[in-house]
PDB file of N, CA, C, O and CB in Angstrom:
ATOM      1  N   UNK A   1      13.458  19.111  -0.379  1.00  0.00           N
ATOM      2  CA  UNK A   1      13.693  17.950   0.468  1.00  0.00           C
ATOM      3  C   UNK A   1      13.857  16.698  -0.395  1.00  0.00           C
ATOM      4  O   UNK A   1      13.161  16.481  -1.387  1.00  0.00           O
ATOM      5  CB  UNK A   1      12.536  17.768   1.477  1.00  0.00           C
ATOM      6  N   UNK A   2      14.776  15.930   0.028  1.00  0.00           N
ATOM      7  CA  UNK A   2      15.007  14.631  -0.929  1.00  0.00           C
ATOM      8  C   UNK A   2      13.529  13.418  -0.302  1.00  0.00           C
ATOM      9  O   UNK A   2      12.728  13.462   0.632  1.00  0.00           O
ATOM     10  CB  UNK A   2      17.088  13.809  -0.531  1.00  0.00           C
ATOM     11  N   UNK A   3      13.776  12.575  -1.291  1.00  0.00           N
ATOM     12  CA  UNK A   3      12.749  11.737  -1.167  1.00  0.00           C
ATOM     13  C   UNK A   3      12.937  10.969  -0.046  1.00  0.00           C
ATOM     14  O   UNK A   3      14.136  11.066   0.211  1.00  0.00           O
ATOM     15  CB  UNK A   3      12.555  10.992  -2.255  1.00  0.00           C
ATOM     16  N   UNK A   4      12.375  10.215   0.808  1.00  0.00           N
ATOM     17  CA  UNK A   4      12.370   9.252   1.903  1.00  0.00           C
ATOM     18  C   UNK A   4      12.191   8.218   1.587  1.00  0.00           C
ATOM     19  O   UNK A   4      11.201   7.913   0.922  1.00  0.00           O
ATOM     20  CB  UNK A   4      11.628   9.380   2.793  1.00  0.00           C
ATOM     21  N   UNK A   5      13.154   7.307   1.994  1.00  0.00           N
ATOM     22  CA  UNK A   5      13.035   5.616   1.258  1.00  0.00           C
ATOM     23  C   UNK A   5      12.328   4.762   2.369  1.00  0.00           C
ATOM     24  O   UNK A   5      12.100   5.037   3.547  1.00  0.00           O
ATOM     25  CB  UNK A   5      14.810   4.737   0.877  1.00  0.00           C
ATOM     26  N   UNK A   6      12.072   3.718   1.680  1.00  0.00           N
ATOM     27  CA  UNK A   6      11.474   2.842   3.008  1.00  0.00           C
ATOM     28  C   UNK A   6      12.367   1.925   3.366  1.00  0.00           C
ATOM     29  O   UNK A   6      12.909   1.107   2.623  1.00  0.00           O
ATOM     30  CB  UNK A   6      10.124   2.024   2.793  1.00  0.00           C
ATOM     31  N   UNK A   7      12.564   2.109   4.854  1.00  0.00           N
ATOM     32  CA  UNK A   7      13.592   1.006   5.361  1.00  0.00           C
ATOM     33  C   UNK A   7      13.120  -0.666   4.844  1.00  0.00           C
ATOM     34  O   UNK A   7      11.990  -1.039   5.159  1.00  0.00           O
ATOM     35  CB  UNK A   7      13.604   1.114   7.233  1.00  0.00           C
ATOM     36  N   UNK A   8      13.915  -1.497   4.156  1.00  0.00           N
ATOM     37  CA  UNK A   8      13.074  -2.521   4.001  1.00  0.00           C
ATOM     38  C   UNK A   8      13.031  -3.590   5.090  1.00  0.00           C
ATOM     39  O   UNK A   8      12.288  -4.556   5.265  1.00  0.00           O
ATOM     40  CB  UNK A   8      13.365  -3.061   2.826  1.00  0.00           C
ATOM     41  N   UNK A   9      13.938  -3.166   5.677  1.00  0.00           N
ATOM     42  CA  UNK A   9      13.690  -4.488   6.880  1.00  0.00           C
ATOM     43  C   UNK A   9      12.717  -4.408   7.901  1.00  0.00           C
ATOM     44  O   UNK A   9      12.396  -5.343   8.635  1.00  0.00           O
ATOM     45  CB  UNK A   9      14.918  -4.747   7.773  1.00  0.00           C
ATOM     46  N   UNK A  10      12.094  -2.852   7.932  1.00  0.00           N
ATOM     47  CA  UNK A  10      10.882  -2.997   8.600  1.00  0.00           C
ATOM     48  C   UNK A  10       9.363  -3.119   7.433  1.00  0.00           C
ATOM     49  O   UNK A  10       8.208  -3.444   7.709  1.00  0.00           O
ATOM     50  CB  UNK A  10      10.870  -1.597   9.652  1.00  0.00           C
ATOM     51  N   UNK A  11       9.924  -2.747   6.224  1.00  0.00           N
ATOM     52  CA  UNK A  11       9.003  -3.124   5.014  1.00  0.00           C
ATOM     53  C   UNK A  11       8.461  -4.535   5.158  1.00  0.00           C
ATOM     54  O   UNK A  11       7.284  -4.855   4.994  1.00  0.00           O
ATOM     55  CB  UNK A  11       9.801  -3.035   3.611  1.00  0.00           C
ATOM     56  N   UNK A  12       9.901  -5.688   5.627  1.00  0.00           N
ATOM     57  CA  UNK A  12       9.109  -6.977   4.949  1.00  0.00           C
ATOM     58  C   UNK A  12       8.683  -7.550   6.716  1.00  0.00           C
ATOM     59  O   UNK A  12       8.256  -8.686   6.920  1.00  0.00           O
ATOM     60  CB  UNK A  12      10.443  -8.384   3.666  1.00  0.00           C
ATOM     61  N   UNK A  13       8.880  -6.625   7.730  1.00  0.00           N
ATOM     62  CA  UNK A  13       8.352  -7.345   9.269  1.00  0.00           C
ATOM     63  C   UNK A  13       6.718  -6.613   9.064  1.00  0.00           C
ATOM     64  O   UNK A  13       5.673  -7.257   9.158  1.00  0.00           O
ATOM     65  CB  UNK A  13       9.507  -6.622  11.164  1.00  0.00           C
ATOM     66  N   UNK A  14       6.775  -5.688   8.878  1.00  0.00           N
ATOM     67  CA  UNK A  14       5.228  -4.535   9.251  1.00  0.00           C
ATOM     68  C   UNK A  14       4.249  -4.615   7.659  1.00  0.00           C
ATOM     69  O   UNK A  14       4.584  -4.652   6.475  1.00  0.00           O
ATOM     70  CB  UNK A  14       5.931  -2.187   9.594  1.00  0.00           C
ATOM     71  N   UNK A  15       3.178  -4.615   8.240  1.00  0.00           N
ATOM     72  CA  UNK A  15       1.941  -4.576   7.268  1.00  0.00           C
ATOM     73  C   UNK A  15       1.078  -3.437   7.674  1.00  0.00           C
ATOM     74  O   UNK A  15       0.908  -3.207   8.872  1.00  0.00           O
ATOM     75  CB  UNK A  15       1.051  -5.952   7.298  1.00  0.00           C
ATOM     76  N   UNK A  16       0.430  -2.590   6.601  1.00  0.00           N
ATOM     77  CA  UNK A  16      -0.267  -1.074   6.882  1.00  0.00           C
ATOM     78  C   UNK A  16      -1.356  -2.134   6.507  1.00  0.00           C
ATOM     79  O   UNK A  16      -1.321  -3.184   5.864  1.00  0.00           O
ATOM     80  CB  UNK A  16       0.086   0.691   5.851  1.00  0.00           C
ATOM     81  N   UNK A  17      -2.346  -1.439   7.167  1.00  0.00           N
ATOM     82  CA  UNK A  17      -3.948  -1.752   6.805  1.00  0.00           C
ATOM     83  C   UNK A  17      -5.002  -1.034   6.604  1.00  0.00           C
ATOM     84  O   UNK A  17      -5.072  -0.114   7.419  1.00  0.00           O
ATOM     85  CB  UNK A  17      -4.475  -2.353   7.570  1.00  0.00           C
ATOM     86  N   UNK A  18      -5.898  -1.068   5.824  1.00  0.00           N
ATOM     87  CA  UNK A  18      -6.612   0.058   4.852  1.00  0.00           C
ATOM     88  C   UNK A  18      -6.584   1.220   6.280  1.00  0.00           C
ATOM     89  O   UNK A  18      -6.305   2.418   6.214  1.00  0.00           O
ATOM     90  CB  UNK A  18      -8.627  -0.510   4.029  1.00  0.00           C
ATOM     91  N   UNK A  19      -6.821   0.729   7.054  1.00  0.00           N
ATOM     92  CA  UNK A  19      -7.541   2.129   8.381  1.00  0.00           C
ATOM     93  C   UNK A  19      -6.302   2.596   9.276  1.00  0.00           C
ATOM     94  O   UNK A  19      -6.293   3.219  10.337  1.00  0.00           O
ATOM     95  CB  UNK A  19      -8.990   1.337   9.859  1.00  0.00           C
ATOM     96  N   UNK A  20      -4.943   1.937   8.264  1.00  0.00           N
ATOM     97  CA  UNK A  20      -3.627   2.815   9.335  1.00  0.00           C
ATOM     98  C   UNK A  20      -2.952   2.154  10.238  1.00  0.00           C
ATOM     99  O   UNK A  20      -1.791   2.443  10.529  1.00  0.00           O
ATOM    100  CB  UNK A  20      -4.121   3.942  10.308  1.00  0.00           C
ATOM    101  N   UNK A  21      -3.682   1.099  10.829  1.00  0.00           N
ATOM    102  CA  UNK A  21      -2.676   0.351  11.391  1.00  0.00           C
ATOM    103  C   UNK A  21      -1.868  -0.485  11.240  1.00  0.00           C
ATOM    104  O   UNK A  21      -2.016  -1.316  10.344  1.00  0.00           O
ATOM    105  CB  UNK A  21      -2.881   0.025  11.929  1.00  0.00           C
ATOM    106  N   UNK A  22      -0.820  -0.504  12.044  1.00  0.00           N
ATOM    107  CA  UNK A  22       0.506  -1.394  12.088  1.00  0.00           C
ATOM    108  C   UNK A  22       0.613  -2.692  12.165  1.00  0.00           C
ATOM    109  O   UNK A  22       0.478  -2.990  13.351  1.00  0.00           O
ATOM    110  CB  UNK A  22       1.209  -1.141  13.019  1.00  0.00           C
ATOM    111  N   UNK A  23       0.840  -3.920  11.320  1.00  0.00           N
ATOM    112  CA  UNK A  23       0.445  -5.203  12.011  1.00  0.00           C
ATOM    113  C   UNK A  23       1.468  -5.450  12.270  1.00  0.00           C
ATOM    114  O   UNK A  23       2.239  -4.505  12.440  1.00  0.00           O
ATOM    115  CB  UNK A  23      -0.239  -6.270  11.441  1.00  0.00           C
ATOM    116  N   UNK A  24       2.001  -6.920  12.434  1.00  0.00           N
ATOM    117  CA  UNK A  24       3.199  -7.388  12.818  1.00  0.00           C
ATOM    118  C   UNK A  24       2.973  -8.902  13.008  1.00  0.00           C
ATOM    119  O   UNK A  24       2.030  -9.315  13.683  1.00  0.00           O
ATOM    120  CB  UNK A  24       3.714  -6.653  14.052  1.00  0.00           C
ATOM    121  N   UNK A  25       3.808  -9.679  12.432  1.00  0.00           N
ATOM    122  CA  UNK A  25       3.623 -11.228  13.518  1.00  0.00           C
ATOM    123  C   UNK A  25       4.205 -11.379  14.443  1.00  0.00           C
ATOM    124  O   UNK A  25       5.172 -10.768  14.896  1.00  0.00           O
ATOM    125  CB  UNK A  25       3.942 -12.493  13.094  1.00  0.00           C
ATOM    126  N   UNK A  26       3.201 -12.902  15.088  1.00  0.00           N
ATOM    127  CA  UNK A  26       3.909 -13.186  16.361  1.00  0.00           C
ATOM    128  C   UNK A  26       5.343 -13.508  16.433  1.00  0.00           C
ATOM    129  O   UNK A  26       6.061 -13.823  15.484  1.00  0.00           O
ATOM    130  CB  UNK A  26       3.308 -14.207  16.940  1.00  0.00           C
ATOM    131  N   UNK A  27       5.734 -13.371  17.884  1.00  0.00           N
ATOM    132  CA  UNK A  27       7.202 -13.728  17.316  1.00  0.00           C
ATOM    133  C   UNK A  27       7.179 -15.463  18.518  1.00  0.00           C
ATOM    134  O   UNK A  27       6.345 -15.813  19.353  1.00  0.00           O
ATOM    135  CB  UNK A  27       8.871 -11.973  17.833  1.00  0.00           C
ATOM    136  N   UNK A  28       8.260 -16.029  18.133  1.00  0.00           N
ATOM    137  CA  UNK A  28       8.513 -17.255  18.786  1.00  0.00           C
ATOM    138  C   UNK A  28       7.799 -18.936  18.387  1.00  0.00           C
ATOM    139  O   UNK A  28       7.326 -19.987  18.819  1.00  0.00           O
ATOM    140  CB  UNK A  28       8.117 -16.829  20.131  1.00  0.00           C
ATOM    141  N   UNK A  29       8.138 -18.248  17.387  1.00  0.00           N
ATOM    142  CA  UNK A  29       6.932 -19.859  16.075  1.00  0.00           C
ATOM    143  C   UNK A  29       8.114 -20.735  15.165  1.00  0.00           C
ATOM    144  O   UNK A  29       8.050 -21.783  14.524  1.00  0.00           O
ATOM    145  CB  UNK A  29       5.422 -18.757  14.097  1.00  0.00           C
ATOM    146  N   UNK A  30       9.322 -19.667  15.472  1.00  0.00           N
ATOM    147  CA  UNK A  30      10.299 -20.813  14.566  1.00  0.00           C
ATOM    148  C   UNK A  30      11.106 -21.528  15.514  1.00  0.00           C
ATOM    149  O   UNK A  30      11.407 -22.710  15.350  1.00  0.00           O
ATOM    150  CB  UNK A  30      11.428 -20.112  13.407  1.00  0.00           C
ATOM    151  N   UNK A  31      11.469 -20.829  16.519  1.00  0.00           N
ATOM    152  CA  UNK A  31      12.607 -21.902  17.094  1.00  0.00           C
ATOM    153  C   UNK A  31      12.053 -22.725  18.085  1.00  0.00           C
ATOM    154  O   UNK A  31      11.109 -22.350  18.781  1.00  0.00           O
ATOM    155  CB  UNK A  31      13.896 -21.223  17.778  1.00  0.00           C
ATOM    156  N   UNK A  32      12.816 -24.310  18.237  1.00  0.00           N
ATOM    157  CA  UNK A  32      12.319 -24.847  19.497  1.00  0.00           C
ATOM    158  C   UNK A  32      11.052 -25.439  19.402  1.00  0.00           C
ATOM    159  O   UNK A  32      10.511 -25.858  20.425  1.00  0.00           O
ATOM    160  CB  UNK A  32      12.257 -23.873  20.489  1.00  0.00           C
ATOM    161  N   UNK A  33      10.322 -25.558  17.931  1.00  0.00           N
ATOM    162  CA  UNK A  33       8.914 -25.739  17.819  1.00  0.00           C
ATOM    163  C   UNK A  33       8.425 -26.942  17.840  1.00  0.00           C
ATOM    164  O   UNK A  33       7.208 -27.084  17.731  1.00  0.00           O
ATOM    165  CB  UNK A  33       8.459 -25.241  16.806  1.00  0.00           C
ATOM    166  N   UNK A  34       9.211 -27.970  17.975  1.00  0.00           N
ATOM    167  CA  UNK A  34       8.964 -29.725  17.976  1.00  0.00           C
ATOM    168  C   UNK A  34       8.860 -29.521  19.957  1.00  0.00           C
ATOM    169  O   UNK A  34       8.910 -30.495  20.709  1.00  0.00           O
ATOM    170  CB  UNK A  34      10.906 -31.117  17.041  1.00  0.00           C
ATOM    171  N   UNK A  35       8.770 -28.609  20.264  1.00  0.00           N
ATOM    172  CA  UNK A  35       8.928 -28.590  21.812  1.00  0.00           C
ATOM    173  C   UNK A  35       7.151 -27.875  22.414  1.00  0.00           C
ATOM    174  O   UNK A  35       6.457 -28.074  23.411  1.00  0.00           O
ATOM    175  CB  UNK A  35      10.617 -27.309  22.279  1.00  0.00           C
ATOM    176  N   UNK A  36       7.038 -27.155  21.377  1.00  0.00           N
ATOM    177  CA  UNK A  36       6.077 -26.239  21.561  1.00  0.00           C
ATOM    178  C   UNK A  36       4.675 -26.963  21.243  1.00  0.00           C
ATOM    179  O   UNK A  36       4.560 -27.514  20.148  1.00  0.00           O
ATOM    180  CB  UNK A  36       6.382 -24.999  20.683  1.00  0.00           C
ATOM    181  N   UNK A  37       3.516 -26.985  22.230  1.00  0.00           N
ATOM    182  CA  UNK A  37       2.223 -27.291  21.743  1.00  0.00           C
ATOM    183  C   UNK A  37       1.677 -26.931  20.425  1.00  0.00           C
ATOM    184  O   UNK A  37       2.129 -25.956  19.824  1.00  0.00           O
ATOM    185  CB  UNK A  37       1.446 -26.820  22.548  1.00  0.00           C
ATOM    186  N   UNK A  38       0.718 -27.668  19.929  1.00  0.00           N
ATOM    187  CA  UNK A  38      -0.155 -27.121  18.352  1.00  0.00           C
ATOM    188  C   UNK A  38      -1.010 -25.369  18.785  1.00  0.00           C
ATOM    189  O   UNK A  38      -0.858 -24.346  18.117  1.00  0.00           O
ATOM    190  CB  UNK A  38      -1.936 -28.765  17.842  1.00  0.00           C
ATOM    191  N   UNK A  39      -1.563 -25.452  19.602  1.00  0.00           N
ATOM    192  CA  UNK A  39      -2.207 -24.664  20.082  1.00  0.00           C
ATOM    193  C   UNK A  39      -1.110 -23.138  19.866  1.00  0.00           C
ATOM    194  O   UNK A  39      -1.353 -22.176  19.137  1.00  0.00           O
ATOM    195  CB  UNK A  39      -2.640 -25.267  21.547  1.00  0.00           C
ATOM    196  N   UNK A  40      -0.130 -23.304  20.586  1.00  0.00           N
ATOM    197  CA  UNK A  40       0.999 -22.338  20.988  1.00  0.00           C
ATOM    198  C   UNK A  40       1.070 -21.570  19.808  1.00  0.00           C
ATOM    199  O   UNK A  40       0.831 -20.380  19.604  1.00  0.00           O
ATOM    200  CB  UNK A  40       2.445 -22.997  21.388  1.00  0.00           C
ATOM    201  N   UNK A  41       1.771 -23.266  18.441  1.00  0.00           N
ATOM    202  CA  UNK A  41       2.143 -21.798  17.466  1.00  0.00           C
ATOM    203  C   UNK A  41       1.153 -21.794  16.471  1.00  0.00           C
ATOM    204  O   UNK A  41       1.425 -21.051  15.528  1.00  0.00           O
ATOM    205  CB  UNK A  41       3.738 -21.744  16.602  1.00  0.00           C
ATOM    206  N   UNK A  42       0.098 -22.390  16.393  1.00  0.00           N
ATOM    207  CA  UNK A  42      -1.440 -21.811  15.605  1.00  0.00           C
ATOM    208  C   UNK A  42      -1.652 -20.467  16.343  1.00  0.00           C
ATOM    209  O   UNK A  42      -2.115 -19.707  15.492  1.00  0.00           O
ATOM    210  CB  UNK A  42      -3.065 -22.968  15.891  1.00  0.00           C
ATOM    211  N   UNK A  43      -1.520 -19.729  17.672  1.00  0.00           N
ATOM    212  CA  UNK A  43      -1.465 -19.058  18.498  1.00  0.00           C
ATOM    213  C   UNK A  43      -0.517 -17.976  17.486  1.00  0.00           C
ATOM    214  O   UNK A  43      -1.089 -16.996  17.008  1.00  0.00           O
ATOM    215  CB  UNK A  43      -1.030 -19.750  19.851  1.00  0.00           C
ATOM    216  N   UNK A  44       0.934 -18.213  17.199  1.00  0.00           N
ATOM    217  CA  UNK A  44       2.189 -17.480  17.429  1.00  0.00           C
ATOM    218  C   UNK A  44       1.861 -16.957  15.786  1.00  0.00           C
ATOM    219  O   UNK A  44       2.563 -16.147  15.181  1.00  0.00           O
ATOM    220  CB  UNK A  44       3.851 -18.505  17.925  1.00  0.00           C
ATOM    221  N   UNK A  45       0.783 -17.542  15.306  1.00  0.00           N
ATOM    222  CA  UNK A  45       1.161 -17.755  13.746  1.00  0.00           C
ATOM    223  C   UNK A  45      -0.253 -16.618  13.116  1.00  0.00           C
ATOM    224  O   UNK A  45      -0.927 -16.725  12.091  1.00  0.00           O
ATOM    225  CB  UNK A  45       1.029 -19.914  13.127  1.00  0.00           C
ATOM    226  N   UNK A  46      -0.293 -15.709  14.080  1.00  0.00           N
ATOM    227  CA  UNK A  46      -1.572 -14.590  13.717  1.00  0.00           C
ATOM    228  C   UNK A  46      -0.704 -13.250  13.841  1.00  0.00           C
ATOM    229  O   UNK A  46       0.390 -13.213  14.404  1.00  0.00           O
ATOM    230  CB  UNK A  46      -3.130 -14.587  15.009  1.00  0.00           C
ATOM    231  N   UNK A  47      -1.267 -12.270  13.304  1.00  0.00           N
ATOM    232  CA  UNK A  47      -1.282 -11.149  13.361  1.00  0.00           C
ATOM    233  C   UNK A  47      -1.289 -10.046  14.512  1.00  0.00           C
ATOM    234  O   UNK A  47      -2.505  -9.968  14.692  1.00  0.00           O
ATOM    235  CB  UNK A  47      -2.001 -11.118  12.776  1.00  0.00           C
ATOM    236  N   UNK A  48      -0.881  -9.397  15.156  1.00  0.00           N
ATOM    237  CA  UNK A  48      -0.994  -8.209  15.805  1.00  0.00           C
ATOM    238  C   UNK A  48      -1.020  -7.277  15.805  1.00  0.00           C
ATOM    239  O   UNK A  48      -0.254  -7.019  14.877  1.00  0.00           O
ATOM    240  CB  UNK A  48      -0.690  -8.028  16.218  1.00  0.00           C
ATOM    241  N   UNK A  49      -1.553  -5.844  16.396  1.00  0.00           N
ATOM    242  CA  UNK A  49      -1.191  -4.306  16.591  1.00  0.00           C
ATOM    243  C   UNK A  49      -0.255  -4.123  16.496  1.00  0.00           C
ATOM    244  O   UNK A  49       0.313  -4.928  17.235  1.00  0.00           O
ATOM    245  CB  UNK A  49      -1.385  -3.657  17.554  1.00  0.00           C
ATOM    246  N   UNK A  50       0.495  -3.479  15.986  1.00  0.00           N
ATOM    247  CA  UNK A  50       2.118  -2.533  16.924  1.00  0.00           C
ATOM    248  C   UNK A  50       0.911  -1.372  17.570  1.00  0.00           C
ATOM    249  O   UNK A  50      -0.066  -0.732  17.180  1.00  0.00           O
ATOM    250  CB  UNK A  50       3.970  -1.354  15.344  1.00  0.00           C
ATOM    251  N   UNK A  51       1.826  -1.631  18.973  1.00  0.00           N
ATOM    252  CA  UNK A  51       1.022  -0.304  19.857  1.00  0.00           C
ATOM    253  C   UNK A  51       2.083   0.730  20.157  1.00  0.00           C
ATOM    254  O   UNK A  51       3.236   1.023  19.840  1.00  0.00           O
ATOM    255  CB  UNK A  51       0.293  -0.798  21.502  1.00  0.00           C
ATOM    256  N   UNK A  52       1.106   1.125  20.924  1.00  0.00           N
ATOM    257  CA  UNK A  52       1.700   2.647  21.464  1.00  0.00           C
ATOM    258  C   UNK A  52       3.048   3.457  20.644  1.00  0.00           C
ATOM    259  O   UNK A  52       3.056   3.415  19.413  1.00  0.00           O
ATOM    260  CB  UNK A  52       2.291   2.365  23.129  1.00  0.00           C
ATOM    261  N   UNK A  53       3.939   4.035  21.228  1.00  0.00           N
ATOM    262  CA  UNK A  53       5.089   4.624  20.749  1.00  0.00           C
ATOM    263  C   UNK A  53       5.916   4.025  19.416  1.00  0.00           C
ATOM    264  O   UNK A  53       6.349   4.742  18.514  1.00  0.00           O
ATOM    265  CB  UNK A  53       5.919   4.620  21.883  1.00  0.00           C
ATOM    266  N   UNK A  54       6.050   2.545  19.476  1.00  0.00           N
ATOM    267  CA  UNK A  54       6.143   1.923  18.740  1.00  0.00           C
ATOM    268  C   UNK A  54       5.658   2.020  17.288  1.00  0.00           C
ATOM    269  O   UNK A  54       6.486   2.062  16.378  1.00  0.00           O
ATOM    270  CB  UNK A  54       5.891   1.230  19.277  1.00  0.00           C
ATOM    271  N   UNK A  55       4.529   2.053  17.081  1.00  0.00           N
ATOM    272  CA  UNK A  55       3.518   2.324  15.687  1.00  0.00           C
ATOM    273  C   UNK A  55       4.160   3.853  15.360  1.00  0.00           C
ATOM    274  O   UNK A  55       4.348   4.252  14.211  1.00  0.00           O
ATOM    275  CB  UNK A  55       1.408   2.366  16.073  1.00  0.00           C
ATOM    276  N   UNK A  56       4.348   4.339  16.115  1.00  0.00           N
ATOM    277  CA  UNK A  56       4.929   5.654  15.331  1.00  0.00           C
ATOM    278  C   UNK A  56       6.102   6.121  15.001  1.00  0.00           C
ATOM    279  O   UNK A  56       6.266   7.249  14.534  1.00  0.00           O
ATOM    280  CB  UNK A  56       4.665   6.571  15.805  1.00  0.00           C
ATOM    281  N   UNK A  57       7.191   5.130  15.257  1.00  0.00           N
ATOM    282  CA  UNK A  57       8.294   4.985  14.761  1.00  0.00           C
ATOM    283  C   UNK A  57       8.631   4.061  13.606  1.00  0.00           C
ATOM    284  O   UNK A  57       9.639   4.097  12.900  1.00  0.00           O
ATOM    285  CB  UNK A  57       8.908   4.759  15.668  1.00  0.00           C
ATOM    286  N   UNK A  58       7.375   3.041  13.532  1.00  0.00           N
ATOM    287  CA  UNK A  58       7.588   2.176  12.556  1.00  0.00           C
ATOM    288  C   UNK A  58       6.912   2.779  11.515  1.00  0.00           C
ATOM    289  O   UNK A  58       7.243   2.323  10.421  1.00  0.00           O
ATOM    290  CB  UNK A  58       7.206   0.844  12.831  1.00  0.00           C
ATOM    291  N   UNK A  59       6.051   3.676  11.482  1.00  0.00           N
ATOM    292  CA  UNK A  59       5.412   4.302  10.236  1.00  0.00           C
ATOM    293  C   UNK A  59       6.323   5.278   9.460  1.00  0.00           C
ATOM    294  O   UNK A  59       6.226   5.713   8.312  1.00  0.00           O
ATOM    295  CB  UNK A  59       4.131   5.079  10.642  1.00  0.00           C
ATOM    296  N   UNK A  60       7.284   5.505  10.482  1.00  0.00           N
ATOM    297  CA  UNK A  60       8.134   6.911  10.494  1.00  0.00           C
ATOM    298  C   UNK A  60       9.017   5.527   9.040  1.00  0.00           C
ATOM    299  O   UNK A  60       8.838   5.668   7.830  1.00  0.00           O
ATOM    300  CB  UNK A  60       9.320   7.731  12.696  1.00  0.00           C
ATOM    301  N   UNK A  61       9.667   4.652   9.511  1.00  0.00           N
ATOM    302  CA  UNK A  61      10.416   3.587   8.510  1.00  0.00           C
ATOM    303  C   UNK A  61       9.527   3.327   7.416  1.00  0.00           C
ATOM    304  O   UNK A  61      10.076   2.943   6.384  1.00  0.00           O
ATOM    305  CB  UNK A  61      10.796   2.128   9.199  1.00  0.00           C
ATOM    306  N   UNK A  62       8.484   3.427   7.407  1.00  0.00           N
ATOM    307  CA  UNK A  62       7.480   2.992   6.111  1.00  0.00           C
ATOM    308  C   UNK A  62       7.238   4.342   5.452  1.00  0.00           C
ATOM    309  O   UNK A  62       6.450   4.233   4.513  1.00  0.00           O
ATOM    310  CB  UNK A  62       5.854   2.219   6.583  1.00  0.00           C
ATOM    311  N   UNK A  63       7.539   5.197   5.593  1.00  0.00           N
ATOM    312  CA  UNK A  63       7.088   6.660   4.846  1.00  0.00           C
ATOM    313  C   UNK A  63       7.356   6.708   3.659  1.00  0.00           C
ATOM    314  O   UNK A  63       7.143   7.656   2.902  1.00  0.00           O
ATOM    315  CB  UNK A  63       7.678   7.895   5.304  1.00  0.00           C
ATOM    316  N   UNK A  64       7.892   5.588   3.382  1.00  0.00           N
ATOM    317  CA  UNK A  64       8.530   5.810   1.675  1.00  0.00           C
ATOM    318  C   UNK A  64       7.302   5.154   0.865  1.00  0.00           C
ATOM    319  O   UNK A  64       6.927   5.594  -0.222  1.00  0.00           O
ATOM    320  CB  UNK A  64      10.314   4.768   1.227  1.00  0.00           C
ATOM    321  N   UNK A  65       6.887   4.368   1.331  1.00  0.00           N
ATOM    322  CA  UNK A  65       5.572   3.304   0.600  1.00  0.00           C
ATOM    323  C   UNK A  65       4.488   4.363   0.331  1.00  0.00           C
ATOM    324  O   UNK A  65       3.415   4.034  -0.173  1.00  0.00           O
ATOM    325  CB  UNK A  65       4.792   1.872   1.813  1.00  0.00           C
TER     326      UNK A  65
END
């Protein structure tokens, strides 16, 4: 079997973490943001899960790492 590369465009969106999970940032922090409360994108500007079905297609793109 040939080697499996890692897609990089889900390389530089997704972060693995020591225990396996998928992170991801928020999305909606760049555009429109002189419009948007402080709260909103201190809010937009953290980390998340990838859940369900999702996490296992994006690991499937990271298999090369």
């Amino acid at each position: 079997m040939p080697k499996l590369k890692t897609h990089k465009g889900a390389a530089s969106r997704f972060r693995v973490t020591g225990g396996g999970k998928i992170m991801r940032m928020q999305g909606s922090r760049n555009n429109f943001r002189r419009k948007k409360r402080q709260p909103v994108t201190v809010k937009f500007g953290r980390t998340v899960e990838v859940a369900g079905t999702h996490a296992d297609i994006v690991k499937r793109l990271l298999a090369g790492q």
